[in-house]
Legacy VTK file of the C-alpha trace (Angstrom):
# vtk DataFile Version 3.0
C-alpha trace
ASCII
DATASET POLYDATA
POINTS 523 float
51.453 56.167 109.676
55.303 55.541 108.194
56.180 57.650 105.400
57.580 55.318 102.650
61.295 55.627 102.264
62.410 57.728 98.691
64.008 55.470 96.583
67.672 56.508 96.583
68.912 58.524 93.507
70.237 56.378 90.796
74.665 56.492 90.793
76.557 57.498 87.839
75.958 60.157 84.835
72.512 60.925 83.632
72.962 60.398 79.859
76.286 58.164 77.976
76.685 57.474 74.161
79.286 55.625 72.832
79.770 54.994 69.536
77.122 57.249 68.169
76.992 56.983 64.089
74.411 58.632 61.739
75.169 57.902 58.044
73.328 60.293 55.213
73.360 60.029 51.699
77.723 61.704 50.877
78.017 62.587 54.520
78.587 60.484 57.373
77.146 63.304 60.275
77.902 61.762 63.593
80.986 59.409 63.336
80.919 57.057 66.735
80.777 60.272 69.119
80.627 59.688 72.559
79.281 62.572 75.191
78.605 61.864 79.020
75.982 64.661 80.432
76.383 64.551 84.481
73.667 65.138 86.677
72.697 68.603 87.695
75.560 69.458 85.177
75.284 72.563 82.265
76.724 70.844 79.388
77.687 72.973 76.180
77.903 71.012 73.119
80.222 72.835 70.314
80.931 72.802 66.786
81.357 74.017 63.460
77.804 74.226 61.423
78.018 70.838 59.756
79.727 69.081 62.791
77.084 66.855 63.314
75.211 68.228 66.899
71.528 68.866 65.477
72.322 65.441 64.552
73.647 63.838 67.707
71.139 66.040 70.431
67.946 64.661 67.673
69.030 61.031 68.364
68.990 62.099 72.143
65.153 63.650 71.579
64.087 60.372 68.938
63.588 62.483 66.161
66.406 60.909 64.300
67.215 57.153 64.458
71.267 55.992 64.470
72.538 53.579 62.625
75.152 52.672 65.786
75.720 53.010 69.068
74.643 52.826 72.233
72.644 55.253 74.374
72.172 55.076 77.921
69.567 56.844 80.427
70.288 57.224 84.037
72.551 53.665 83.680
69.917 51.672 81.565
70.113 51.116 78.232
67.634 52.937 75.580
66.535 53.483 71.950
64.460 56.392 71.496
62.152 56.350 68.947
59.858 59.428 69.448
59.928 62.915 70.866
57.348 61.425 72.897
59.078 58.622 74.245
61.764 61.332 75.089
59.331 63.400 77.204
57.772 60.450 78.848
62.000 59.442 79.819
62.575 63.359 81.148
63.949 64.674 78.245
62.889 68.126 76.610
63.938 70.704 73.793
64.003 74.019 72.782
64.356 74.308 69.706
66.019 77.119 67.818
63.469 77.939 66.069
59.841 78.693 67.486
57.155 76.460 66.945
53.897 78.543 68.054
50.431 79.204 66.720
50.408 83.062 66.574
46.276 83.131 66.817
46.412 81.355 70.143
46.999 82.092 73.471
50.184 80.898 75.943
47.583 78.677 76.997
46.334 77.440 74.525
49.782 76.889 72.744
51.098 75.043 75.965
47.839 72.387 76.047
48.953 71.233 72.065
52.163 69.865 73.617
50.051 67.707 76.469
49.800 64.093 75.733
46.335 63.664 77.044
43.358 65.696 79.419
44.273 64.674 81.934
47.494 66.235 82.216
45.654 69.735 80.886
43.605 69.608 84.112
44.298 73.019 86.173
46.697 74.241 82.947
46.172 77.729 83.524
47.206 77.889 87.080
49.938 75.391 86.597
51.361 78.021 83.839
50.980 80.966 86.336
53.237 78.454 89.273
55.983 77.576 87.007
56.504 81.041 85.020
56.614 82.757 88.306
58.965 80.160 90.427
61.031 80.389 87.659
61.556 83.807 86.724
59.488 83.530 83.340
56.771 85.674 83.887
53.806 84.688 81.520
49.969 85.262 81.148
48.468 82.563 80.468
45.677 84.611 78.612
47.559 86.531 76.022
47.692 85.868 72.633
51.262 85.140 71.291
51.151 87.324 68.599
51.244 90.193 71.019
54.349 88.560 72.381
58.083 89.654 72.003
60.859 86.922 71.081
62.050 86.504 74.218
58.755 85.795 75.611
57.584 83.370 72.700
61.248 81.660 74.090
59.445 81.760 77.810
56.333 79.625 76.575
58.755 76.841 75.089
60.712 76.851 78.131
57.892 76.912 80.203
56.516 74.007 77.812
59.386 71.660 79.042
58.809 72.345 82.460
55.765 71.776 82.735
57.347 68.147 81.848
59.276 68.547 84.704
62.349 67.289 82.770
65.711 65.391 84.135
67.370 66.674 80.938
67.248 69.908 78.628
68.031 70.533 75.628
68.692 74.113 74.333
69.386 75.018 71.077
70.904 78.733 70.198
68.531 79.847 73.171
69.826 83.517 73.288
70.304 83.986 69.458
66.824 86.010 69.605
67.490 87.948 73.130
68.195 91.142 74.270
71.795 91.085 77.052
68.906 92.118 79.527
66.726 88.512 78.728
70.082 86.758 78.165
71.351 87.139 81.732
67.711 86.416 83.353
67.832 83.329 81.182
71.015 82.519 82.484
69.458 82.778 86.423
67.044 80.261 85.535
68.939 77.913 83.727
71.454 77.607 86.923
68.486 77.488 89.451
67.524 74.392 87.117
70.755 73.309 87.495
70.762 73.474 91.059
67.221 71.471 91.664
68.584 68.492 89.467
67.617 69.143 85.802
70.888 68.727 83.700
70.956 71.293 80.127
72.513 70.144 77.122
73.464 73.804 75.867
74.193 74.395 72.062
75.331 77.900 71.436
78.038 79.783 68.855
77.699 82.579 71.383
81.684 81.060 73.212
81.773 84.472 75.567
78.383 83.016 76.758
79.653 79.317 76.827
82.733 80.102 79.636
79.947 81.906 81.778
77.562 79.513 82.148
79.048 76.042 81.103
80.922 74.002 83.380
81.851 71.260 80.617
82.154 71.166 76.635
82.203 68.427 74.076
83.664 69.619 71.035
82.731 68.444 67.521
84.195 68.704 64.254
83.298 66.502 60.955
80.988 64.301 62.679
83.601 63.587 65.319
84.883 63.935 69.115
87.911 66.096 69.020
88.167 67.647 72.396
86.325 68.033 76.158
86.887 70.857 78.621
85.704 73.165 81.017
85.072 75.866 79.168
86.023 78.068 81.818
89.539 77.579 82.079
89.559 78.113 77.974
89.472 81.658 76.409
87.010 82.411 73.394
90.111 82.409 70.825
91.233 78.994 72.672
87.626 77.705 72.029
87.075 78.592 68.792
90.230 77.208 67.445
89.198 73.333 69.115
86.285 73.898 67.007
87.629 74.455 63.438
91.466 73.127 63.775
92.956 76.496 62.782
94.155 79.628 63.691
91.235 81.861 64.121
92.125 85.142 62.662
90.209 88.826 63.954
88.668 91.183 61.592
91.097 94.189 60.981
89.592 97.130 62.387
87.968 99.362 60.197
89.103 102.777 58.894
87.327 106.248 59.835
84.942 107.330 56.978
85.819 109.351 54.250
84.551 112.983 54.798
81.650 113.907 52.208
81.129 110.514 50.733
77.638 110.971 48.704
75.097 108.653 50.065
74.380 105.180 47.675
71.163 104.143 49.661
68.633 107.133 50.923
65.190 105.920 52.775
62.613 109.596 52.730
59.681 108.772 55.341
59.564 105.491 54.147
56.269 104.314 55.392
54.143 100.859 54.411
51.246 98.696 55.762
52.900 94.819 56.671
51.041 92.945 54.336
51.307 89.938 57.313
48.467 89.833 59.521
50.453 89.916 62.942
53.603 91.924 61.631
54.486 95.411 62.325
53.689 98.374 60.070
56.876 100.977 58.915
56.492 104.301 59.805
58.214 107.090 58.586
61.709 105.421 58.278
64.476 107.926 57.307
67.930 107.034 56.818
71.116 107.212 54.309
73.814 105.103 53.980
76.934 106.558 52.107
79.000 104.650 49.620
81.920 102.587 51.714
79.627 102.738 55.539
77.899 99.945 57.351
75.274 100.497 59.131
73.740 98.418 61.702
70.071 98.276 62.745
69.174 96.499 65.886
66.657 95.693 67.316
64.519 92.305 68.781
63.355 90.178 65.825
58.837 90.987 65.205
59.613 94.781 64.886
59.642 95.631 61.363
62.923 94.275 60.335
60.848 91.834 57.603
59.210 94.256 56.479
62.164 96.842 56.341
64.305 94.296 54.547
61.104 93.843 52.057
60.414 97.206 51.786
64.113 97.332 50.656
64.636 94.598 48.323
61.100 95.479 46.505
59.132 92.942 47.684
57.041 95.291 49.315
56.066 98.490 47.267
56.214 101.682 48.954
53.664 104.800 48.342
55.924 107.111 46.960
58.996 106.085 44.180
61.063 108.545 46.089
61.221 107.306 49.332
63.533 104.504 48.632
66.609 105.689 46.382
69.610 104.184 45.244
72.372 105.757 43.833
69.874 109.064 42.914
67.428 106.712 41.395
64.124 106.948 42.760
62.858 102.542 43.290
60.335 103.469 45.930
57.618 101.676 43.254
60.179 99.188 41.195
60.175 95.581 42.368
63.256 93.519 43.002
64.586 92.796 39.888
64.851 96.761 38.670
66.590 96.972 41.916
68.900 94.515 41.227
69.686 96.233 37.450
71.092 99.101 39.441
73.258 97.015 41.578
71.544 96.517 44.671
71.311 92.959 46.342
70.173 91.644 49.292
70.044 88.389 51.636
66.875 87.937 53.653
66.750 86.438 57.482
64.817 83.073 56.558
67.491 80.654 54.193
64.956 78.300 53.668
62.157 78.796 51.004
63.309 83.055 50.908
66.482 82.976 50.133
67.191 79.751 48.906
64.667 77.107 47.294
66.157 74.089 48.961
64.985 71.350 46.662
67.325 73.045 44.178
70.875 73.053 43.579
73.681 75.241 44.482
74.360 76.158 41.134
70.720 76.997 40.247
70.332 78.852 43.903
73.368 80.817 42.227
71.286 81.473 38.598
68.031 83.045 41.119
69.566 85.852 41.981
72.678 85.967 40.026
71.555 85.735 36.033
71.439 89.809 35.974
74.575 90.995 37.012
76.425 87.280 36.807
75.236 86.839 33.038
74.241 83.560 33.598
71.015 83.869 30.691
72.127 84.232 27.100
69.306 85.455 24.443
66.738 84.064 26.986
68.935 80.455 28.038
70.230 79.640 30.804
74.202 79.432 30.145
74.787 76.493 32.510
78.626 76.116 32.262
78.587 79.868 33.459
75.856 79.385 36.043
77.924 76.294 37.747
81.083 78.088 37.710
79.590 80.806 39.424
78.639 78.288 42.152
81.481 76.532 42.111
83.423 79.963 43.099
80.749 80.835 45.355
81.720 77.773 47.591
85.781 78.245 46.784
86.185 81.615 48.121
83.427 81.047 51.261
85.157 77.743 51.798
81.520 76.273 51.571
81.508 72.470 52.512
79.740 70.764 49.965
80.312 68.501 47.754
79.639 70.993 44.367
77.257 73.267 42.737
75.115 69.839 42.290
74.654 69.930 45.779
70.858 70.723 46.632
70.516 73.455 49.332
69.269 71.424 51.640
71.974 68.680 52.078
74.189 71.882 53.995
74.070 72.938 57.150
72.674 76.239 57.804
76.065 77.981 58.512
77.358 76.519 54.919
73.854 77.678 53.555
74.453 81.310 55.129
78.039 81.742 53.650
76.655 80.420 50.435
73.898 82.972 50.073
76.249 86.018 51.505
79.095 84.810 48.757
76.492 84.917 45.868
74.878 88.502 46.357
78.976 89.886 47.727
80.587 88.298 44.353
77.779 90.324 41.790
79.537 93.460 43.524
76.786 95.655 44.501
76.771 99.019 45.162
73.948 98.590 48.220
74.076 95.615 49.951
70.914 94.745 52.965
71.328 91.461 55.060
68.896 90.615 57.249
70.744 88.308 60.232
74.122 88.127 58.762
75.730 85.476 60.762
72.431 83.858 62.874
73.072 80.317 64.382
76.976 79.896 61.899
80.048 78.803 63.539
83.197 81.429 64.516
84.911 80.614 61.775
81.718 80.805 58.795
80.970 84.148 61.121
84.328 85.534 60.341
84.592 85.164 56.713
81.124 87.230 56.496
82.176 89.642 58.342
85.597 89.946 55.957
83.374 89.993 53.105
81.175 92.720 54.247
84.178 95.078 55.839
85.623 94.194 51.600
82.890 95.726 50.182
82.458 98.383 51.884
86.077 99.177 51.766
85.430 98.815 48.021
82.818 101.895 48.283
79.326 99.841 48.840
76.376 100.583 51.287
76.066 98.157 53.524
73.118 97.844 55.801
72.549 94.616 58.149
69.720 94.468 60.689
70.797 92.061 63.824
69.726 91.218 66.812
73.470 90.528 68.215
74.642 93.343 69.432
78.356 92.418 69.141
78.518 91.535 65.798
76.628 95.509 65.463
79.587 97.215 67.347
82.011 94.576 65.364
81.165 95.677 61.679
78.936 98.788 62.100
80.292 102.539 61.231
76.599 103.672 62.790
73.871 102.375 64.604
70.400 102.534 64.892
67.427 100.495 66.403
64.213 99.471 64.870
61.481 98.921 67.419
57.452 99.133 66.838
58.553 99.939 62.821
60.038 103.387 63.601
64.227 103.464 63.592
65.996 105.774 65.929
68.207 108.191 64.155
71.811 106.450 63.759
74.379 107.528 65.908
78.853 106.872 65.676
78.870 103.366 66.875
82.244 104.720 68.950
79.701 107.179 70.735
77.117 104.183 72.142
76.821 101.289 74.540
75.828 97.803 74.521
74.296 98.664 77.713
71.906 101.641 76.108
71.281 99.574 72.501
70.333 96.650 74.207
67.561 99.217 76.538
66.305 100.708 73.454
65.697 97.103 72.057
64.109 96.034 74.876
61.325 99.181 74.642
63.671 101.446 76.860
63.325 105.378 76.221
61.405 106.930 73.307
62.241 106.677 70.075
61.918 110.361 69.228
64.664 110.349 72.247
67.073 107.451 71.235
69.936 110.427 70.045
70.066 111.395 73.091
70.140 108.211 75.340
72.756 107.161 72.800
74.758 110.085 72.381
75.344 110.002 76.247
76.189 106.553 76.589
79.087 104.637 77.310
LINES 1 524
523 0 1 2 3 4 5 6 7 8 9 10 11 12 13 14 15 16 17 18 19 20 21 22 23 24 25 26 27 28 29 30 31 32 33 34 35 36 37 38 39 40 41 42 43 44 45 46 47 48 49 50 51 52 53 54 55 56 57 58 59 60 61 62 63 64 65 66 67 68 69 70 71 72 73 74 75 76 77 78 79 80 81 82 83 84 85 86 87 88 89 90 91 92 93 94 95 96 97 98 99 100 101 102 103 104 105 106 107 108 109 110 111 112 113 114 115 116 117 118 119 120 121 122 123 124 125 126 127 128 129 130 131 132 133 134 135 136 137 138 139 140 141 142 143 144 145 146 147 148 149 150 151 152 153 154 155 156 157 158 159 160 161 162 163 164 165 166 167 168 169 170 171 172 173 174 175 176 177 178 179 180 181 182 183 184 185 186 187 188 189 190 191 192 193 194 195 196 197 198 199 200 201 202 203 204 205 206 207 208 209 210 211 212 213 214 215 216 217 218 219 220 221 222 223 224 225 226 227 228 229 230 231 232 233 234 235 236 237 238 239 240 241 242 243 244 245 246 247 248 249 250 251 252 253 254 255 256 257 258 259 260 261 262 263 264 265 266 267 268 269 270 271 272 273 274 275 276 277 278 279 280 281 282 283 284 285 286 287 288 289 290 291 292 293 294 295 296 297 298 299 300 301 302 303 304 305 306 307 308 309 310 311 312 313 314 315 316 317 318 319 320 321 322 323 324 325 326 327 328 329 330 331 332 333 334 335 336 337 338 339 340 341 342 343 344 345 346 347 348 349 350 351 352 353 354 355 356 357 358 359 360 361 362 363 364 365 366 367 368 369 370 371 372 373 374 375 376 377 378 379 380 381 382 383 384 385 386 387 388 389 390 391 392 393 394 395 396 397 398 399 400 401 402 403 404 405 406 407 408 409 410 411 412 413 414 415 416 417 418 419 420 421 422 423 424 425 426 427 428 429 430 431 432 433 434 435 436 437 438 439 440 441 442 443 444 445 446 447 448 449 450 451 452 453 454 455 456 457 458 459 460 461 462 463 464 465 466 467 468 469 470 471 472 473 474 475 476 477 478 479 480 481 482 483 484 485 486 487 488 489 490 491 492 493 494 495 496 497 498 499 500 501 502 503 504 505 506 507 508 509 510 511 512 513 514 515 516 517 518 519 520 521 522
């Protein structure tokens, strides 16, 4: 019998828009962009937050609908009106942010993104196939709770596959990874590459960009300003397309003042996660002395919540001594007596932690601020004071919005981020904890928080920020120290460690009791 003939592959790119426009409410957020994706081409797509890509790649996936343009899909024209309607045309996404049910198992997670029973016939096995050709090892049978990040990442990778996809989109992908999981991600996303299934990558991560991106459209203000390889461009070179400036480096920073008294002192700090699948503290000592930074990293799932909780007196401790600030014992005071002796703090999530987002700047500014900003007068809110707080807030972050009217939720998360850094760095704390300082923000939004936090130190704070990227760690940090299972390693001279040995203790390397050591030798 004749085998029938395969139908020749289809000419010319895999994906054109021209003329892309998505108007909201004060901001027009994709202003007639054009991108080309080629076939079996990695694709980065860059841009200040607020440029307009979550915008322009959820047109591609039909979760937002444009109000021009033209799109077309492997040479035919196509308006896509779904996520489903995406999948069934080849098209997947990771998202940035995980969308799993923590009770369930890979298997069970993978199945709620199947159209129909049919296509969950022989799951299991088909899970077991496609982790393993691709380098994403998985058990089908474990429950995702018991997962780290970068294996939660596996499942929605391995979710797209499954769809056997002509196009993927990735979005931050290695915000959450250790270098280790970054680089295998990397193999498989060029094997991918290789067997025809073209990756529309979306990263602030440029270093990572030029090593695995072979073209670049650049954004800014809705708009197409540039196209490369980004390759032939050097980070500085990259960053600049993206914001139209000079992009400036953080000064270094100055040795430590001998004998500085400490301003934030942790004694066996231990508590119980009140979260069902989180991660309990146990016996956390540290101190921070007035003018340091130090960084704790670690993979996100291992007690940084709660530390940052246990910090910022959302979570009481057992004994009022084992969390101190300036001498003062807070160990049992909640966050608002924390914030009356000067400490603040910004939390990982933005949305619905640190910032309501159905309110306005200005009263996102009164939350936190009304203690040490004296925004409340004989129990009123003083609202001429409470919008000029905001309105100086977004001045001196160079926050793009369009006032202290603006509700929280009309800016992008970078613009969110450098608002909620610029309120708790302008009540001029003497402890300052950020959780994530710079997650999924633009070069430029990254540098200005770094600025601020080298200021305040230099002004004689304690600054503490837990983060998962390790160069942003070795940028700012005097010490470091990694969180893993709740227990932190004792800190070390960040000029005495290695990427190499941080990023092995993250990733469950040597003991903790041993992490002096390993890091004391390294590098």
């Amino acid at each position: 019998m004749t085998e029938p003939t395969p139908e020749p592959t289809p000419l010319g790119p895999l994906l054109t828009m021209t003329g892309m426009t998505k108007r909201y409410p004060g901001t027009l957020a994709c202003d007639h962009v054009s991108l080309t994706v080629e076939r079996n081409q990695i694709h980065a797509l860059l841009g200040e937050n607020g440029a307009g890509k979550s915008t322009l790649v959820k047109v591609i996936y039909g979760v937002v609908r444009p109000d021009a343009g033209e799109m077309r899909w492997e040479g035919r024209t196509v308006a896509i009106h779904s996520p489903g309607q995406a999948q069934r045309l080849g098209i997947g996404m990771v998202f940035q942010h995980f969308s799993l049910f923590e009770a369930l198992t890979v298997a069970e997670n993978l199945a709620l993104g199947l159209g129909s029973a049919r296509e969950r016939v022989g799951l299991r096995q088909r899970i077991v196939a496609v982790s393993r050709d691709y380098g994403l090892p998985l058990d089908p049978d474990r429950v995702v709770h018991d997962l780290s990040v970068g294996e939660r990442q596996r499942i929605e990778i391995v979710r797209c596959l499954l769809q056997n996809p002509k196009l993927l989109i990735m979005d931050e992908p290695t915000s959450v990874l250790t270098p280790g999981e970054v680089q295998a991600l990397f193999v498989t996303l060029r094997r991918l590459a290789r067997e025809g299934c073209s990756i529309l990558y979306i990263s602030h991560k440029l270093e990572e960009v030029r090593a695995l991106c072979s073209a670049a459209t650049i954004m800014r203000l809705g708009r197409n300003v540039a196209a490369c390889n980004p390759a032939e461009k050097s980070v500085k070179d990259l960053a600049e397309l993206m914001i139209a400036a000079d992009l400036r480096t953080p000064p270094p920073r100055p040795p430590l003042p001998a004998g500085a008294p400490p301003r934030l002192v942790l004694d066996r700090l231990s508590v119980r996660s009140p979260h069902q699948f989180g991660t309990d503290l146990k016996d956390v000592s540290l101190s921070i002395a007035g003018g340091e930074i130090l960084g704790i990293a670690g993979i996100a799932g291992n007690g940084q919540g709660e530390l940052m909780d246990a910090l910022s007196g959302e979570i009481l401790a057992g004994r009022p001594d084992s969390v101190r600030i300036d001498g003062v014992a807070v160990g049992r005071m909640g966050p608002q007596d924390r914030r009356r002796l000067r400490g603040c703090f910004v939390p990982e999530e933005r949305n619905g932690h640190a910032a309501v987002t159905t309110m306005s700047l200005a009263e996102n500014a009164l939350l936190s601020g009304y203690l040490r900003g004296a925004l409340v007068r004989f129990g009123l809110i003083d609202r001429k004071r409470t919008s000029a707080f905001a309105e100086t807030i977004i001045r001196r972050f160079d926050v793009r919005a369009i006032g202290p009217k603006a509700e929280a939720r009309s800016l992008s998360g970078g613009n969110l981020q450098k608002f909620l850094v610029g309120r708790e760095v302008l009540q001029n704390p003497v402890v300052l904890v950020i959780n994530q300082p710079t997650w999924g923000v633009d070069a430029g939004a990254a540098l200005a928080i770094q600025e601020a936090i080298m200021e305040l130190a230099a002004a004689g704070a304690a600054v503490t920020i837990l983060s998962q990227d390790l160069d942003e760690i070795f940028l700012l940090a005097d010490r470091i120290a990694v969180i893993a299972g709740g227990r932190v390693s004792e800190p070390v001279p960040a000029r005495s460690a290695s990427v190499e040995s941080i990023g092995r203790l993250m990733g469950g390397g040597p003991a903790h009791a041993g992490a002096h050591g390993a890091l004391a030798h390294a590098g």
